[in-house]
N, C-alpha and C positions, 0 to 999 in steps of 0.2 A: 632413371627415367620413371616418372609418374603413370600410372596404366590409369583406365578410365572404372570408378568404381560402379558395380555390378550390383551392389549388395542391394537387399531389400528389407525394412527392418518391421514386423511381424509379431502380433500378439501373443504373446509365447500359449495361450487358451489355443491358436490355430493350428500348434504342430502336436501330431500324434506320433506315436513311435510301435514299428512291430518289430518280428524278427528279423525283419529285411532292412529295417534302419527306420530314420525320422522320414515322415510324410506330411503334405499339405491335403487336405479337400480344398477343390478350387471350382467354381461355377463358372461355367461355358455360356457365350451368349442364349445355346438353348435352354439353360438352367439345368443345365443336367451334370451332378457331381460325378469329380476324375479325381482320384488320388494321384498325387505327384511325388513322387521323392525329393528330396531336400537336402541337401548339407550345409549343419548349420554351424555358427559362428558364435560368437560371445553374445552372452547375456547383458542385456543392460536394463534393469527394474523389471518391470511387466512384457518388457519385449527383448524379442531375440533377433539376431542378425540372419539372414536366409542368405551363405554366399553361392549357392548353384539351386537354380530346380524352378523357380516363378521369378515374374518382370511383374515390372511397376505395373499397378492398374490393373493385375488380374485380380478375379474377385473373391474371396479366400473363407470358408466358413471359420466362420470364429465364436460364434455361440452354438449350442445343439449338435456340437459335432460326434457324440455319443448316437445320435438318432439318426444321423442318413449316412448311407452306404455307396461305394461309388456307382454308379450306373442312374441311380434314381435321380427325382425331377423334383426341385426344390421352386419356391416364391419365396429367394431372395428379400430382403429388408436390407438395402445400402445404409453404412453408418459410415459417415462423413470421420478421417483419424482426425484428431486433438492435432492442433497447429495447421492446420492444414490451410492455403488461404483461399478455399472457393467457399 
């Protein structure tokens, strides 16, 4: 039986890793960064598979993630992914 696929597939720049394992920074409609936990999945070029931890459409930082921390309040810059068709 075919299960319904989950995965989300992510700029491998977006996943940081501590001791606690791989993590997302993700932006909340308030703009305010939450680190996520993640498990992640095979690599393919520049991006990585996310099989548990964000859903399609969350907003994920992927540039500057060296510079905010979770709790703080970012002005997001939306970048449209490569194939996308909006």
């Amino acid at each position: 039986s075919s299960e319904p696929c989950d995965e989300v597939v992510v700029p491998q720049a977006a996943v940081q890793t501590s001791q606690a394992g791989a993590f997302v920074l993700t932006v909340d409609a308030d703009n305010q960064v939450t680190a996520k936990p993640v498990e992640l999945g095979e690599r393919s070029g520049r991006d990585i598979v996310v099989k548990q931890g964000v859903a399609v459409g969350e907003m994920l930082i992927v540039e500057g993630v060296q510079k905010v921390r979770p709790g703080a309040k970012v002005s997001p810059t939306v970048i449209t992914p490569v194939g996308s068709d909006s």
